[in-house]
C-alpha positions, 0 to 999 in steps of 0.5 A: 543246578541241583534244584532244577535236577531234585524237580526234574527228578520229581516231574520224572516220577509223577510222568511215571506214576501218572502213566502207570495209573493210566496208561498201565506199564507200558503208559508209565514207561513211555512217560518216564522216557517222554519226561526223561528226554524232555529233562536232559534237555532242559538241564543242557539247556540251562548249563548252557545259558547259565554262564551268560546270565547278567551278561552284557546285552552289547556282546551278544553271549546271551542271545548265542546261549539262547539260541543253542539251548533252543536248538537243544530243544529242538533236538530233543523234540526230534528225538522225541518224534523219532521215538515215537515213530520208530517204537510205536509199537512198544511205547504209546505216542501219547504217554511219551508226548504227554511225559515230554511236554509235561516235564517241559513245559513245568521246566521251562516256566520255572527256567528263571528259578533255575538260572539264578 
């Protein structure tokens, strides 16, 4: 678990230094908070899968597991679109979707890493 939160963590300042480079201050926030739903997310959804890994495929405990981390992030994705209706003003739509589906998108492919 802790190297899914030392990577995520690492995701969550290069989202920010990217942003700031070119999005200026505000670019940089809106990718630190984009980046920053995007990891809460994803480590829920782990914690949450993580015990039935290895997990008989008869007793259904992994497929259920799945399913809450899916709507996690699904939920997360709401926020993200709420946010970004709500605070358009302060946050630019574009660095926070760039910072969410950047940290995403890298955490999910390396799930499999995080969940052994």
């Amino acid at each position: 678990m802790m190297r899914l939160v030392v990577v995520a963590i690492g995701l969550e300042v290069l989202a920010l230094m990217v942003g700031l480079a070119l999005g200026g201050t505000m670019g940089g926030v809106a990718a630190l908070f984009g980046a920053s739903i995007a990891t809460g997310a994803q480590v829920v959804a782990v914690v949450l899968l993580r015990p039935a890994v290895g997990t008989s495929s008869k007793s259904g405990v992994f497929q259920q597991r799945w399913a809450l981390g899916m709507a996690v992030r699904f939920a997360s994705f709401i926020v993200l679109a709420a946010l970004m209706i709500t605070m358009k003003a302060q946050l630019p739509p574009l660095w926070l979707a760039a910072g969410y589906l950047g940290t995403m998108l890298v955490l999910l492919f390396a799930e499999t890493q995080f969940l052994t």
